[in-house]
PATIDO-944540 format. One line per 10 residues: number of its first residue (from 1); their letters; for each residue x, y, z of N, C-alpha, C, CB. Coordinates in Angstrom, 3 decimals, always signed. Atoms other than C-alpha are relative to their C-alpha. Glycine has a CB too. Layout:
# PATIDO-944540
NUM	a	X Y Z X Y Z X Y Z X Y Z ~ ...
//
This chain:
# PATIDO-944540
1	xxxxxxxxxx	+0.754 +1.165 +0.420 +3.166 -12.113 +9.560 +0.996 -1.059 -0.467 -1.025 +0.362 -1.128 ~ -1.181 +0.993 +0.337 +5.427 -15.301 +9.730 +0.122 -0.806 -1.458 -0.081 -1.107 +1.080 ~ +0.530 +0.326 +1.275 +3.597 -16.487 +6.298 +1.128 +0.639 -1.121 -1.598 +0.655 -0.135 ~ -0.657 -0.405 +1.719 +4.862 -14.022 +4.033 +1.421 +0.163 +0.440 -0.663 +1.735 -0.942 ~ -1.782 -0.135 +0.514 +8.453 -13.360 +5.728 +0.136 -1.709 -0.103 +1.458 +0.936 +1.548 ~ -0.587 +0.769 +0.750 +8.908 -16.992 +5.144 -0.384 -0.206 -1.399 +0.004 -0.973 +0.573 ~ +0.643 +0.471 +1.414 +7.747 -16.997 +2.012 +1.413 +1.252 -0.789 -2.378 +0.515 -0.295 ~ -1.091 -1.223 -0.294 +10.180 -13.293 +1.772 +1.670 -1.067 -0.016 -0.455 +0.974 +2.043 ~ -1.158 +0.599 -0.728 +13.014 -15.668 +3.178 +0.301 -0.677 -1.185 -0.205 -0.902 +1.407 ~ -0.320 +1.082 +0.957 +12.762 -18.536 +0.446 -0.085 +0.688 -1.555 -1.135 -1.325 +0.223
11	xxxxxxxxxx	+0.453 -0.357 +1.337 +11.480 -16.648 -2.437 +0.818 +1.613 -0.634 -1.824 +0.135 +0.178 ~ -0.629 -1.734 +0.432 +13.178 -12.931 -2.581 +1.279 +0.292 -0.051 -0.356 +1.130 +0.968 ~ -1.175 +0.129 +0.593 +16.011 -11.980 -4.053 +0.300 +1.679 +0.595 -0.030 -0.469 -1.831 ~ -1.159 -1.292 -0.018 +18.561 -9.265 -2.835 +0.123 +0.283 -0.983 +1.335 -0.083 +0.443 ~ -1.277 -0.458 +1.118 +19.653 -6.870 -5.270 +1.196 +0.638 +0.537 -0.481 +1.094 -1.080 ~ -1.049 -0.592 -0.814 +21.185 -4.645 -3.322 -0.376 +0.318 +1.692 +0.365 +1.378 -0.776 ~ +0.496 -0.221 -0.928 +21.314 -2.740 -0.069 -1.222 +0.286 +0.674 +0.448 +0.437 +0.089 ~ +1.162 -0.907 -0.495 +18.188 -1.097 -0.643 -1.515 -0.774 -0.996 +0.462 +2.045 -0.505 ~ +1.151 +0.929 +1.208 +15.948 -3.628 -3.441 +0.086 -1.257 +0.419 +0.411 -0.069 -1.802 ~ +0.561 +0.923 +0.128 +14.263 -6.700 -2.771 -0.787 -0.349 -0.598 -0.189 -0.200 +0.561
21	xxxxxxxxxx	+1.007 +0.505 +1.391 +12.510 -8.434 -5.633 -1.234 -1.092 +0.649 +1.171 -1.077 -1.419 ~ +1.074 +1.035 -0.620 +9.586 -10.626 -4.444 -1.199 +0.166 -1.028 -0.521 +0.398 +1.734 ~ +0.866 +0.358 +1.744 +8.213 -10.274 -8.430 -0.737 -1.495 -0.073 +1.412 -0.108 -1.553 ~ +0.083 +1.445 +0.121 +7.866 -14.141 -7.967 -2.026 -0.570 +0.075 +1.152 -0.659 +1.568 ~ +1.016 -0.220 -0.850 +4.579 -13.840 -5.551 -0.823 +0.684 +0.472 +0.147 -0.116 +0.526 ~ +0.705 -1.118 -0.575 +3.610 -10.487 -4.812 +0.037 +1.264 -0.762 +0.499 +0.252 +1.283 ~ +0.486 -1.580 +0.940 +3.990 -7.554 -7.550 +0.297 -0.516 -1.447 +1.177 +1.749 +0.376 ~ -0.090 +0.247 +1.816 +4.369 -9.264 -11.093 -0.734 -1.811 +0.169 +2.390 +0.071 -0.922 ~ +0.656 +2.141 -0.082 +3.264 -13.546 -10.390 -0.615 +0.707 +1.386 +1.724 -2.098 +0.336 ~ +0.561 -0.537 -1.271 +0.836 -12.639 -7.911 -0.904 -1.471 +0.604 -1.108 +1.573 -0.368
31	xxxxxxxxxx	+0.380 +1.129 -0.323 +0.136 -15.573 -5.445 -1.416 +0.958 +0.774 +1.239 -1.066 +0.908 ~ +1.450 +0.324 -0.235 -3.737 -15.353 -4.773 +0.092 -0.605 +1.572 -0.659 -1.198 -1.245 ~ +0.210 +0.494 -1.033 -3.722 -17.662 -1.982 +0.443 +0.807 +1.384 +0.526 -1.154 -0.191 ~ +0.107 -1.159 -1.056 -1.442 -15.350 -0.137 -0.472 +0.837 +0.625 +0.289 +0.458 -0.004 ~ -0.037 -0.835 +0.048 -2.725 -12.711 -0.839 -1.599 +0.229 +1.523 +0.139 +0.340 -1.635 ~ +1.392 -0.125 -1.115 -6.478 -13.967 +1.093 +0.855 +0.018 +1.325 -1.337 -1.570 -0.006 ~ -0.119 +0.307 -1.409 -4.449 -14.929 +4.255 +0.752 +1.925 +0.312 +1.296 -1.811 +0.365 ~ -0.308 -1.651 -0.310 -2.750 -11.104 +4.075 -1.277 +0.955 +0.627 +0.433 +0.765 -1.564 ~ +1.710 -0.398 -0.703 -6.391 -9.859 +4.128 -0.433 -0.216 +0.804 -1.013 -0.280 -0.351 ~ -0.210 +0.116 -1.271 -7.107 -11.568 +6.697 +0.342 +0.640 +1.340 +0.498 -0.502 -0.105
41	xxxxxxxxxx	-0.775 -0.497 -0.974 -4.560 -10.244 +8.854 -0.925 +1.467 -0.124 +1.809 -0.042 -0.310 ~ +0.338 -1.193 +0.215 -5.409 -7.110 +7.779 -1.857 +0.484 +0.556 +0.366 +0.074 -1.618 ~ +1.906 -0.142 -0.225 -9.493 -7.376 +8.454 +0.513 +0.198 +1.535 -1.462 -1.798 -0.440 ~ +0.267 +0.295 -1.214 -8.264 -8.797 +12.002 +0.464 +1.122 +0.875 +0.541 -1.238 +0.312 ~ -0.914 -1.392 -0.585 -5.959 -5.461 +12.470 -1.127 +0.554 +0.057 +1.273 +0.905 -0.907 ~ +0.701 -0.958 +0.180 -8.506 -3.196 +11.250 -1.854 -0.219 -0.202 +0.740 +0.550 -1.119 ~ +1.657 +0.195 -0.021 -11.908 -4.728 +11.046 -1.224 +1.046 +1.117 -0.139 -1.738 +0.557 ~ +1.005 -0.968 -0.818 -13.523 -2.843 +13.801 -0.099 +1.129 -0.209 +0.138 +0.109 +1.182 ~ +0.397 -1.041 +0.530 -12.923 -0.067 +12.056 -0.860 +0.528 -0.994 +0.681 +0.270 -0.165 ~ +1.274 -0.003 +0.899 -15.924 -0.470 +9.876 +0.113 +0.883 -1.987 -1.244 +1.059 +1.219
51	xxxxxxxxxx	-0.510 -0.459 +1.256 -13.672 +0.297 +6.402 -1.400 +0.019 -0.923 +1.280 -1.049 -0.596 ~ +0.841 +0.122 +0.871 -15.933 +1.245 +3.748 +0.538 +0.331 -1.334 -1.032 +0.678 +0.351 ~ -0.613 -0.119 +1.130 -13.546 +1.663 +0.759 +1.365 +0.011 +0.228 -0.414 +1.042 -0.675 ~ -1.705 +0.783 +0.451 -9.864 +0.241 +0.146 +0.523 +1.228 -1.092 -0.137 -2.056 -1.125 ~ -0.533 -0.835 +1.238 -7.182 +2.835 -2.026 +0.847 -0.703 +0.073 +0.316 +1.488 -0.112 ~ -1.965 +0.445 +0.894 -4.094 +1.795 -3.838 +0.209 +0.769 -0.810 +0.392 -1.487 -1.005 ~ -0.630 -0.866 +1.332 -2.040 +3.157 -6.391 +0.137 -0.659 -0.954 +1.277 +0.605 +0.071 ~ -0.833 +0.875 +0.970 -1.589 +1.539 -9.619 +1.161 -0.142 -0.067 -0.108 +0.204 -1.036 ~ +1.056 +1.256 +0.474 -0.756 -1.037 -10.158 +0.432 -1.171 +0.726 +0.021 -0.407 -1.699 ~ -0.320 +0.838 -0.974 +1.291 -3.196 -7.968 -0.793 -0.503 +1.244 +0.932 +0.478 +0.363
61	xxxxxxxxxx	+0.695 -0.219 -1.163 -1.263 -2.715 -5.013 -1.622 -0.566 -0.042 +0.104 +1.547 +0.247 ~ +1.409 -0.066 +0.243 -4.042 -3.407 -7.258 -0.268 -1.614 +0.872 -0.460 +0.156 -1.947 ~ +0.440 +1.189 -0.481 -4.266 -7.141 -6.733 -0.362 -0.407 +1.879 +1.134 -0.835 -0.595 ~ -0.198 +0.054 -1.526 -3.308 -7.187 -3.193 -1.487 +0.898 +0.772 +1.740 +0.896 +0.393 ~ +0.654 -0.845 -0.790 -5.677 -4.367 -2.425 -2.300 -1.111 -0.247 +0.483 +2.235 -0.973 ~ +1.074 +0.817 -0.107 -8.709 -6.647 -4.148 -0.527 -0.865 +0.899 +0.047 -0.525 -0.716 ~ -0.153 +1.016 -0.520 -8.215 -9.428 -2.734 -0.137 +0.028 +1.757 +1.211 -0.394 -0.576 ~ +0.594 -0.567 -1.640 -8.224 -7.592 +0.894 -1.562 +0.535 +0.535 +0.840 +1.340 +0.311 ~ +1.309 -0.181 +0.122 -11.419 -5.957 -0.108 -0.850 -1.211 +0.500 -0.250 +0.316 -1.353 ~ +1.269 +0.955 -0.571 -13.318 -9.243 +0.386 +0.247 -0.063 +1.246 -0.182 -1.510 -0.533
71	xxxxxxxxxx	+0.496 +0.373 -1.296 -12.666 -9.587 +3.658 -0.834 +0.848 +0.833 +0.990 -0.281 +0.713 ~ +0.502 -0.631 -0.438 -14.015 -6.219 +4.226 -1.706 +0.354 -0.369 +0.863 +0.710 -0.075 ~ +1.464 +0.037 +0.620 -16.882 -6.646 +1.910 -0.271 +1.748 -0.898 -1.334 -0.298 +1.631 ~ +0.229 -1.351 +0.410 -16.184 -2.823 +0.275 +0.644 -0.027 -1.420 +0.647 +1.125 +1.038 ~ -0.553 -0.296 +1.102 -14.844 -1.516 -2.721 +1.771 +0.505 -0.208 -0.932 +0.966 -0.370 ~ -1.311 -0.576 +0.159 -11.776 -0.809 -4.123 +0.343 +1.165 -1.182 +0.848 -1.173 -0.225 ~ +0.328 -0.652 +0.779 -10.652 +2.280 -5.406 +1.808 +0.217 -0.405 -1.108 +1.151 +0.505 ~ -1.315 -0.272 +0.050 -7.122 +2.695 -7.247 +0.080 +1.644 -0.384 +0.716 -1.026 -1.068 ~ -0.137 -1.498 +0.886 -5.537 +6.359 -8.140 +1.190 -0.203 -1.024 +0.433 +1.493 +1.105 ~ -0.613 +0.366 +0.994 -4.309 +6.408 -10.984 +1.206 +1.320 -0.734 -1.226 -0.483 -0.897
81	xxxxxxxxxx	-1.175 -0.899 -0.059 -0.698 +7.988 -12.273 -0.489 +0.709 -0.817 +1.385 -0.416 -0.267 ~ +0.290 -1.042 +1.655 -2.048 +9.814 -15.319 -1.086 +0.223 -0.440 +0.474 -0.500 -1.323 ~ +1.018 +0.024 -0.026 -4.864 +11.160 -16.185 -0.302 -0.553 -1.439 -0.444 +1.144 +0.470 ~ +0.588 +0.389 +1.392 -7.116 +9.476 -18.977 -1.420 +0.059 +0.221 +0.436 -1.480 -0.567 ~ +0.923 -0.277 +0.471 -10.032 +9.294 -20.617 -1.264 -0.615 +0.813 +0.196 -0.294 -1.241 ~ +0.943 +1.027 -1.154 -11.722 +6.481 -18.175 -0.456 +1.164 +1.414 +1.339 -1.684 +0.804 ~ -0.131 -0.683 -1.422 -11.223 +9.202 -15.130 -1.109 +1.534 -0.587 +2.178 +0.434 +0.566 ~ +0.433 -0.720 +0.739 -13.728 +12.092 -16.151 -0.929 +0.783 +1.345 -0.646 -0.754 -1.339 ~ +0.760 -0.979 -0.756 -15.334 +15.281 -13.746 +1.061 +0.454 +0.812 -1.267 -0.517 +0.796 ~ -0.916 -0.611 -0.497 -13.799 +16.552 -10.834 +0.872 -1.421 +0.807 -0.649 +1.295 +0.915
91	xxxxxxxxxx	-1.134 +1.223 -0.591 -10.520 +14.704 -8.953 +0.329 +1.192 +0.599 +1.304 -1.057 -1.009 ~ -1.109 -0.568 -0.993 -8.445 +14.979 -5.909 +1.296 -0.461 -0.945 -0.025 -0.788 +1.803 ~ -1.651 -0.215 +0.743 -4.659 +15.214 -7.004 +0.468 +0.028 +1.107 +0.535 +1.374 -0.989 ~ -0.991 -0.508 -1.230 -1.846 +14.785 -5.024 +1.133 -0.610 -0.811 -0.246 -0.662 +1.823 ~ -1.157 +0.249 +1.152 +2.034 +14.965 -6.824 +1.250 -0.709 +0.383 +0.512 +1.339 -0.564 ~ -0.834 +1.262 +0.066 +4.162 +11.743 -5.983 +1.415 -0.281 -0.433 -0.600 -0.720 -0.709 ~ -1.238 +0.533 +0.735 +7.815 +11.023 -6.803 +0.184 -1.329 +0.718 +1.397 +1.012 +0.096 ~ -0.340 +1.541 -0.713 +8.643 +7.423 -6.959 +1.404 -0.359 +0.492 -0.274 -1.166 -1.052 ~ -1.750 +0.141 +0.218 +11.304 +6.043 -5.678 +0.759 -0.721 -0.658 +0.620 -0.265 +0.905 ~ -0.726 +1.120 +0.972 +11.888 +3.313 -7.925 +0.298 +0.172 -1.412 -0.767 -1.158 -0.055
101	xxxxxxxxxx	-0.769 -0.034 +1.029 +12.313 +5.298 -11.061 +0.027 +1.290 +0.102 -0.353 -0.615 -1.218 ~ -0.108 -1.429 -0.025 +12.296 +8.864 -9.644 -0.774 +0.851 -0.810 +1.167 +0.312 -0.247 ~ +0.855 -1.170 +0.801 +9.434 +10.133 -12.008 -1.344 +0.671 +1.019 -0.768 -0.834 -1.588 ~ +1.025 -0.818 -0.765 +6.883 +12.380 -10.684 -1.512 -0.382 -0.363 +0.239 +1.562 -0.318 ~ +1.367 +0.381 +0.429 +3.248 +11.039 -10.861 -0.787 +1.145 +0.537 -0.519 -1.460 +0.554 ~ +1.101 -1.156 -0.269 +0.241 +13.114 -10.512 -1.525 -1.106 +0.280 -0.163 +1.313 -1.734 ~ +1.041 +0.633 -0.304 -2.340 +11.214 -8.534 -1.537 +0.496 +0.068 +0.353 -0.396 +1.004 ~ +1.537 -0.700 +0.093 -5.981 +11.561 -9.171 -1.188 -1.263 +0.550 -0.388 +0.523 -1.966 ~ +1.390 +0.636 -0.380 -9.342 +9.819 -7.901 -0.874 +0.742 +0.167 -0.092 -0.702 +1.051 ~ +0.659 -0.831 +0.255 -12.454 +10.988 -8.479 -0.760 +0.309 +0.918 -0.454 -0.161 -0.891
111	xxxxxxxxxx	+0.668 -0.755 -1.073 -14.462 +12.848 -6.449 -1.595 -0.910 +0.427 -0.273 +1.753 -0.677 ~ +0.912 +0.464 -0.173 -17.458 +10.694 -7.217 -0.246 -1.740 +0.952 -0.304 +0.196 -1.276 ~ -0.214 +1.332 -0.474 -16.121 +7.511 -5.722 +0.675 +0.346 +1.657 +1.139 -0.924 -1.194 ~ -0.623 -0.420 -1.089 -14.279 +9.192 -2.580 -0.997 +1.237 +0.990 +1.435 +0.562 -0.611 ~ +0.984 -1.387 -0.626 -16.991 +11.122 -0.072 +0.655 -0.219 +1.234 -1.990 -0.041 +0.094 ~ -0.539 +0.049 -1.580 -16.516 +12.271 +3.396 -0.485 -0.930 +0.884 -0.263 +1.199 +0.726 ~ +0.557 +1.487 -1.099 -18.599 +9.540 +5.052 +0.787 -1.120 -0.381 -1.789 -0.620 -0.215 ~ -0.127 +1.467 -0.403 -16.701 +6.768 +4.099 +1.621 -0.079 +0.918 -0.037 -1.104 -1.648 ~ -1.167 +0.611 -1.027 -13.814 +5.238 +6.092 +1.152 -0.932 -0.918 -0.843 -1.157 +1.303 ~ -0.690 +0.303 +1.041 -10.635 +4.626 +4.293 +1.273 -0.684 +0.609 +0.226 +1.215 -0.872
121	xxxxxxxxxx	-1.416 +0.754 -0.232 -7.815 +1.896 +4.473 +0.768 +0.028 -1.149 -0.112 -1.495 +0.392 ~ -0.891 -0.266 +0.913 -4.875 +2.411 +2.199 +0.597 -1.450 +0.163 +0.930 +1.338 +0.238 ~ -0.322 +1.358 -0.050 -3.372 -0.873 +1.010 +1.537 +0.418 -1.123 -1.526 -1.254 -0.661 ~ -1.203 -0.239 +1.119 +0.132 -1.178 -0.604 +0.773 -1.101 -0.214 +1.014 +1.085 +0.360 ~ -0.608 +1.268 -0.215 +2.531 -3.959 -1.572 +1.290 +0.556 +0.700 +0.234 -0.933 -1.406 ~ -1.218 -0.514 -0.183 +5.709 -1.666 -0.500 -0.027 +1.498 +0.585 +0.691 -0.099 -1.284 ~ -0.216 -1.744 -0.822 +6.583 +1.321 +2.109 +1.511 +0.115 -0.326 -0.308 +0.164 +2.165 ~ -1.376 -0.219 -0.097 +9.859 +2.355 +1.424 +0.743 +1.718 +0.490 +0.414 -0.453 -1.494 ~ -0.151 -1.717 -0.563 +10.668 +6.575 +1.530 -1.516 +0.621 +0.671 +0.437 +1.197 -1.615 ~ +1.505 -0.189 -0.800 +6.606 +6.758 +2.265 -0.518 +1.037 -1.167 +0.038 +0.812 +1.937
131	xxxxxxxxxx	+0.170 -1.078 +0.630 +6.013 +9.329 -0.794 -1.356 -0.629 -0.734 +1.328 +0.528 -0.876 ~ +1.093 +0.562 +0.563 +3.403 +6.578 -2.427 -1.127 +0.245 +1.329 +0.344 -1.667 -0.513 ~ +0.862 +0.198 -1.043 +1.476 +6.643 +0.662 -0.279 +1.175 +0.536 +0.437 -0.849 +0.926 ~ +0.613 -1.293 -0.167 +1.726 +9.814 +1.519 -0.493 +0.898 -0.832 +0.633 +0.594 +0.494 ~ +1.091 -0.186 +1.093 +0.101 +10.831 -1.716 -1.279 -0.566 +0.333 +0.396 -0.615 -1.299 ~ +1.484 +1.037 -0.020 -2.765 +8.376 -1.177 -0.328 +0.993 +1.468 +0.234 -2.392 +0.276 ~ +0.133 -1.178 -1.027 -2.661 +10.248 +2.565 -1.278 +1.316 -0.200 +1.541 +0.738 -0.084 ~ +0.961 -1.580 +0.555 -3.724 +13.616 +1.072 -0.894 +0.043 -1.063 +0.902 +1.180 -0.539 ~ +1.494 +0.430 +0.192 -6.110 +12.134 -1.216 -1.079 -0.281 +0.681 -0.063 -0.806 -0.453 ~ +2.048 -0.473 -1.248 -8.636 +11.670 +1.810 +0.389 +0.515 +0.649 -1.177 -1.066 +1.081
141	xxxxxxxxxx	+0.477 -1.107 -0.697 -7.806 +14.157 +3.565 -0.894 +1.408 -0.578 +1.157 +0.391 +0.524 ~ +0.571 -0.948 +0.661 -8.590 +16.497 +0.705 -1.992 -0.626 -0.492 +1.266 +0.272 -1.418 ~ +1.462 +0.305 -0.145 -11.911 +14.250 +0.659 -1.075 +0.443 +1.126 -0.011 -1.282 +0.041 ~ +0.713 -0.361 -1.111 -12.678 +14.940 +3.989 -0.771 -1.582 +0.697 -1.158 +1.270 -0.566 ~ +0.345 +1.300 -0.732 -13.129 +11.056 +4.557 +0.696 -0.322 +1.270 +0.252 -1.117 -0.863 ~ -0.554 +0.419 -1.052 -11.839 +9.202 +7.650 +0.839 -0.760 -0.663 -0.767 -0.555 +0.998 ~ -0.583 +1.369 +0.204 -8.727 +7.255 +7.390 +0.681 -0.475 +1.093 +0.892 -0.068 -1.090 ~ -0.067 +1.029 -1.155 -8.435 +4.344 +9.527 +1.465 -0.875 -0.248 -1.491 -1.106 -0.055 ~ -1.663 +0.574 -0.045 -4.659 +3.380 +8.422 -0.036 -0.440 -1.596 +0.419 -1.635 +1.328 ~ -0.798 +0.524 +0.955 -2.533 +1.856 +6.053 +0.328 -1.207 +0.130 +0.987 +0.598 -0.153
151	xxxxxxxxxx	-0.823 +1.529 -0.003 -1.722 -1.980 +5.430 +0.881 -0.144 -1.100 -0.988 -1.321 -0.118 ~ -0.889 -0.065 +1.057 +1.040 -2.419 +3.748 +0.541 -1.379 -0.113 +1.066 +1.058 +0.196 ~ -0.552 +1.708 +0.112 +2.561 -5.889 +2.632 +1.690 +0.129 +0.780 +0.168 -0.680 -2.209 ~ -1.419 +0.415 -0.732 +6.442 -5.353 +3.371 +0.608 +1.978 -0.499 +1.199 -1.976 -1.096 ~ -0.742 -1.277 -0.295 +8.230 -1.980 +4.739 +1.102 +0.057 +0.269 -0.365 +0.622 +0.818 ~ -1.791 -0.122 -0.042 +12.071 -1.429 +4.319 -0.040 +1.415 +1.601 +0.960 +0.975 -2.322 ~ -0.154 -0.306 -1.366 +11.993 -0.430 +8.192 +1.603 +1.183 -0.019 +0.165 -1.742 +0.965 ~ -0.949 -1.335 +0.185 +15.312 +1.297 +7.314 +0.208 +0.586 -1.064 +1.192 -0.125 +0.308 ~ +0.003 -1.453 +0.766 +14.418 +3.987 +5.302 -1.034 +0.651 +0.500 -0.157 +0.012 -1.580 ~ +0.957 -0.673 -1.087 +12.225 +6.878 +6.942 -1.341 +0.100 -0.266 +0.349 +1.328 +0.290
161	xxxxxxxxxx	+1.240 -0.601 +0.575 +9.159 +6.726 +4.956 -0.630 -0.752 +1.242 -0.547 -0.360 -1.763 ~ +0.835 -0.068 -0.618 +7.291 +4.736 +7.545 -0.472 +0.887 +1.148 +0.055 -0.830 +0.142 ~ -0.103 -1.043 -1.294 +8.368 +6.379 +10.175 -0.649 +1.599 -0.234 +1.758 +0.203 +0.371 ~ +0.266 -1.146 +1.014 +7.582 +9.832 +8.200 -1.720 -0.069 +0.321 +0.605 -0.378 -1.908 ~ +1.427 -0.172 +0.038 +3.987 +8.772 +7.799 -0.821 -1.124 +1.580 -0.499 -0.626 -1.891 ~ +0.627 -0.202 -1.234 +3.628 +7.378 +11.523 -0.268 +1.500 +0.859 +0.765 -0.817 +0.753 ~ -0.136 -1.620 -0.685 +4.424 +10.895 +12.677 -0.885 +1.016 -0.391 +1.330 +0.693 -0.317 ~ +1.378 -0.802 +0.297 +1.776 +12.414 +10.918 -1.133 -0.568 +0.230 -0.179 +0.380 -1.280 ~ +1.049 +0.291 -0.414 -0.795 +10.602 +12.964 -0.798 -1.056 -0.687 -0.536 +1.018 +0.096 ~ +0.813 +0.828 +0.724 -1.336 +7.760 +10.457 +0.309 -1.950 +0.698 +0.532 +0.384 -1.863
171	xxxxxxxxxx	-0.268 +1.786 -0.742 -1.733 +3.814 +11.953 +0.506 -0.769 -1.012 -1.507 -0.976 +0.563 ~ -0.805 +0.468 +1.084 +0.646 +1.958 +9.580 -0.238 -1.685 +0.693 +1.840 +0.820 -0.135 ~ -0.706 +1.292 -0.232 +0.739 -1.888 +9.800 +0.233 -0.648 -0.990 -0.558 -0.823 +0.759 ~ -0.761 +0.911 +1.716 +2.911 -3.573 +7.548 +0.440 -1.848 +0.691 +2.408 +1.228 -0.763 ~ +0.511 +1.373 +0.060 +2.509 -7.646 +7.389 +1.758 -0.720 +0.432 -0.870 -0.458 -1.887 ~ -1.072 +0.340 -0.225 +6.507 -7.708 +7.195 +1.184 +1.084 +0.059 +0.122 -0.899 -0.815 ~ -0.266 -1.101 -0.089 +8.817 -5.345 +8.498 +1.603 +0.033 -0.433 -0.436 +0.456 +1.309 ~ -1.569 +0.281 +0.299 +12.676 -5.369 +6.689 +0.585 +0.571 +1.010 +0.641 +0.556 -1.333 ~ -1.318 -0.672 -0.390 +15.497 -4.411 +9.031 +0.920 +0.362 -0.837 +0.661 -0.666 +0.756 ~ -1.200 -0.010 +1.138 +18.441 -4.914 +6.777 -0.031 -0.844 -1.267 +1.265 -0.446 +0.629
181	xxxxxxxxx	-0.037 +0.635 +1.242 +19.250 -6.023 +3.322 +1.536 -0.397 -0.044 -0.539 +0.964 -1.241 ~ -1.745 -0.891 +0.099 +22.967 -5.300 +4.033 +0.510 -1.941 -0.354 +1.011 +1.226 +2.373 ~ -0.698 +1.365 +0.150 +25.216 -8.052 +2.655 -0.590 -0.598 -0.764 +0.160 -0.814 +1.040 ~ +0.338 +0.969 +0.727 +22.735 -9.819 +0.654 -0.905 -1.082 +1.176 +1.420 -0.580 -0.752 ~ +0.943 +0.982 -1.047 +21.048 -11.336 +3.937 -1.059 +0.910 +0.497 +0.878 -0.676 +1.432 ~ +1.272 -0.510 -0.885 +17.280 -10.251 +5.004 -0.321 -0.159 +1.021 -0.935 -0.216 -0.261 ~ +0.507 +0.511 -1.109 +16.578 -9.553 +8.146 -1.075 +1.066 +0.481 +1.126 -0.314 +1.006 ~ +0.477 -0.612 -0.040 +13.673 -8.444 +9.563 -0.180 +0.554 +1.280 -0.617 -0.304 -0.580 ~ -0.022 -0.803 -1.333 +12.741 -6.443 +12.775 -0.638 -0.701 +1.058 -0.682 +1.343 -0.105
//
């Protein structure tokens, strides 16, 4: 989506080989306006697949994943790293290491919001090793729902997680796809 890598291009900051910050617009200042034309895309990818509920993970995903919701007209459901007091009966679980601070989450959503009839798009702001996503993954499968893919905002193309969770039969489309970071220059695929 030429939108957000120029927006990627002008606005995101190298850290290193393997971190790009795009805090500015898309996971801490969250541009809105973007975020509808992302949706968009995303309806026009997957619309015929008659989505009937949106997942994310807290909390980066949340906005993004709202904001996609309208175009589909469904709900959104996040899983959340820890369990609390808001989350209450039975839950799917599935056990997560991040890669951005290496702790181990324990994903849960509840059983009452996730059935086998509905049809599930996974929404994320970031694919990178694929371990967030492939958590969310085995949350509907252990539902026994359909899932109709993954949209993801921007995938570090070199590292294996997408690849990882194309190979297990899942339709991935990510809005912007990184090649390299190398040097301090973004380029994408």
């Amino acid at each position: 989506m030429k939108l957000l890598e120029d927006r990627i291009l002008r606005e995101g900051v190298v850290v290193d080989d393997q971190i790009l910050k795009v805090d500015g617009f898309l996971n801490h200042q969250m541009d809105v306006t973007l975020f509808v034309e992302m949706g968009k895309e995303w309806a026009r990818l997957f619309g015929p697949e008659n989505v009937t509920k949106i997942i994310t993970i807290e909390s980066s995903g949340i906005g993004i994943a709202c904001v996609a919701a309208e175009q589909f007209n469904c709900p959104v459901i996040f899983a959340k790293k820890a369990a609390s007091k808001s989350i209450a009966g039975e839950v799917y679980t599935a056990d997560v290491h991040s890669s951005a601070n290496g702790d181990l989450h324990h994903l849960m959503v509840s059983k009452q919001f996730l059935r086998p009839e509905d049809k599930v798009l996974l929404i994320d702001d970031f694919l990178a090793n694929g371990a967030a996503l492939g958590g969310m993954v085995e949350l509907v499968r252990q539902s026994g729902a359909t899932l109709v893919g993954a949209g993801i905002a921007v995938e570090k193309a070199f590292l294996s997680g997408g690849q990882r969770i194309r190979d297990k039969g899942v339709r991935v489309e990510s809005l912007a796809k990184i090649k390299s970071l190398a040097g301090g220059k973004i380029e994408f695929c």
